[in-house]
N, C-alpha and C positions, 0 to 999 in steps of 0.2 A: 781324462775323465775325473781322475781325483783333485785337480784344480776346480774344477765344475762344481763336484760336492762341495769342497772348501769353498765357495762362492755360495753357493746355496745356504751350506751351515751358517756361511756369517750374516748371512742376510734374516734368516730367519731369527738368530740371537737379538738382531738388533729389532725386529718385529715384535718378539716377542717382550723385549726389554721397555718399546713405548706402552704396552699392553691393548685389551682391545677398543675397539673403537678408533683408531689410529688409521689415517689416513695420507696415503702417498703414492708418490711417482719412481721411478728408476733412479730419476737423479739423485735420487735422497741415497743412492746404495755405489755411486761413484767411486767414492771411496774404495770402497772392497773388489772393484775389480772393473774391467773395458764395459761399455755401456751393452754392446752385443752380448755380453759375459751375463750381465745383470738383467736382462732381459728374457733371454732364453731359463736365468735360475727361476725368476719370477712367473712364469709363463708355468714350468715345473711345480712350484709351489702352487701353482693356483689353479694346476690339476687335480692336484693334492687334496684341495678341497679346505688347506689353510688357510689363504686367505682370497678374497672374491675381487675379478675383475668387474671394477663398476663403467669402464669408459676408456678409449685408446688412453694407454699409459696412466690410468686413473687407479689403484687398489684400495681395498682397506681389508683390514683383520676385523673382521666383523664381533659386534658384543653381542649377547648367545644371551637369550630369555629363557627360562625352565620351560615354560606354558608355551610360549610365542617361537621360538628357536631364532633364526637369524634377524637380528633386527636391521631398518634401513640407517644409510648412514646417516651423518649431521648433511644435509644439503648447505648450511654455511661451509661447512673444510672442505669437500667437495670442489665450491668454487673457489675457495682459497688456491688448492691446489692448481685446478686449472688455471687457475691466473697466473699461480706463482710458473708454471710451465712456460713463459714468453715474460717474464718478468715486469709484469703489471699490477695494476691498483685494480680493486674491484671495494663496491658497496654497495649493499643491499637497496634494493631499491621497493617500490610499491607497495602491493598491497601486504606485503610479506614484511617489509620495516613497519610499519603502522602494527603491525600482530603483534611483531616484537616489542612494539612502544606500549602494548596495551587500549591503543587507540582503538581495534576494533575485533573482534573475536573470530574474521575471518582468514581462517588459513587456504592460501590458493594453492593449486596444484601444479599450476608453471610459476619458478619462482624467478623472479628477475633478479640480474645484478649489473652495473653499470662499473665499464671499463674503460680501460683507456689502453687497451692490448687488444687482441683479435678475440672477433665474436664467435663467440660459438653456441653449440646446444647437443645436451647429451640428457637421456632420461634414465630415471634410474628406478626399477618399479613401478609405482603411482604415478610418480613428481618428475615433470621437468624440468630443468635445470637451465637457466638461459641466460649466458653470458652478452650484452649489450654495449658494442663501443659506444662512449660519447666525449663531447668536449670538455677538457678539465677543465672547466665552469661548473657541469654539469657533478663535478665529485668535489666540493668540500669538503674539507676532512675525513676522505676516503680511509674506511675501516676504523672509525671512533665511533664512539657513542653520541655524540654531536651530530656527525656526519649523518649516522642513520635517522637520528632525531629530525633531518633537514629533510632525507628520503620520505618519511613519514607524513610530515606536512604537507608536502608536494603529494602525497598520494590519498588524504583525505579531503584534500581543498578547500577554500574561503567558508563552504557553509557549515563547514562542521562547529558546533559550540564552540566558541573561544574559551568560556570559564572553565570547561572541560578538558579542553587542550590543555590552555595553562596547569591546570590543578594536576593532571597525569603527567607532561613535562617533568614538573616542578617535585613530582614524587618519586620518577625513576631514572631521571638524570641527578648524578651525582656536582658539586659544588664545581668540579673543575669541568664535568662536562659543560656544565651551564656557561662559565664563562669561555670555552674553546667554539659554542654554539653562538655566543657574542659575537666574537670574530669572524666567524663566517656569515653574519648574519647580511652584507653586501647583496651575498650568492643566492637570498631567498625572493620568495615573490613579496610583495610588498603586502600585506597582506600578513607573512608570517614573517616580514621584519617589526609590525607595530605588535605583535605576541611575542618576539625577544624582548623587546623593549618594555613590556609589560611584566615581564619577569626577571629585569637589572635590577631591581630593588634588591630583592633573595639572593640575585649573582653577587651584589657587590657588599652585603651584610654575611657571607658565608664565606667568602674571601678574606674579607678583611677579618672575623673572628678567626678563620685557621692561621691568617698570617700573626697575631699577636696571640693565640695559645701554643704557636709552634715552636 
């Protein structure tokens, strides 16, 4: 029994030490003790009402609103975590990249994300969460801001403004995302290889100024 507590107490030091909104699995507590060990503490603590099971093996210490009380978690770390549980790539995919790009102001409620590990789907409140295997074609620059930037395109297609693409691109990718967006640009549709291209000007005058004020 007093192994158990001392298992429990370190797990929670260490919870409380990432502080809240921290999101993880058992593995992260290895360390401190047999996976059974960590499991059963974590099961304890989150009777407790410490911190909340979002999903088999899924936790977080949830961040606390005065008005609102428990808030939902980040649905990105979320599938970080699930991912990181089989030791895979995941990136955001659809309409949920394109949010994040500022491309378009719709937030969906199932959120995709493209893997290259086992598929799965857990919901958590509102929002779905839906991990999607695909072929690593399909993930360039899995977990960059390139990468999502490519998710984006793919999920507003050919007829959206190009000047408008370009100009939102070109304002919330930063210098190095742009030219790692370069690089992948093979993996685009054709379509959003001639809107890279249309913004190598910008890639190779912000390059080349960091590299001679560096």
């Amino acid at each position: 029994m007093g192994a158990a507590k001392s298992t429990a107490g370190m797990i929670i030091r260490r919870i409380r030490g990432h502080g809240r909104g921290w999101i993880f699995a058992p593995s992260d507590f290895l360390d401190l003790g047999s996976d059974n060990a960590v499991r059963r503490a974590l099961s304890r603590i989150s009777r407790l009402g410490m911190i909340r099971r979002l999903a088999h093996g899924v936790y977080d210490y949830p961040r606390l609103h005065k008005k609102l009380g428990l808030l939902s978690p980040n649905p990105d770390d979320v599938a970080a975590v699930l991912a990181a549980g089989t030791g895979s790539r995941i990136q955001v995919s659809g309409a949920r990249a394109a949010n994040l790009m500022g491309l378009t102001t719709q937030v969906p409620a199932q959120l995709v994300y493209l893997t290259d590990g086992k598929p799965r789907r857990v919901k958590i409140g509102g929002q779905t969460i839906q991990l999607r295997n695909a072929r690593p074609s399909r993930l360039p620059g899995a977990g960059t801001r390139a990468g999502l930037a490519i998710q984006a395109m793919r999920a507003v297609g050919p007829e959206i403004d190009r000047e408008l693409l370009i100009r939102q691109l070109s304002r919330v990718l930063t210098p190095k995302d742009k030219y790692q967006l370069r690089k992948f640009r093979k993996f685009v549709p054709r379509w959003a290889q001639k809107v890279i291209r249309q913004m190598e000007g910008t890639i190779d005058g912000h390059m080349g100024k960091s590299i001679t004020t560096g």
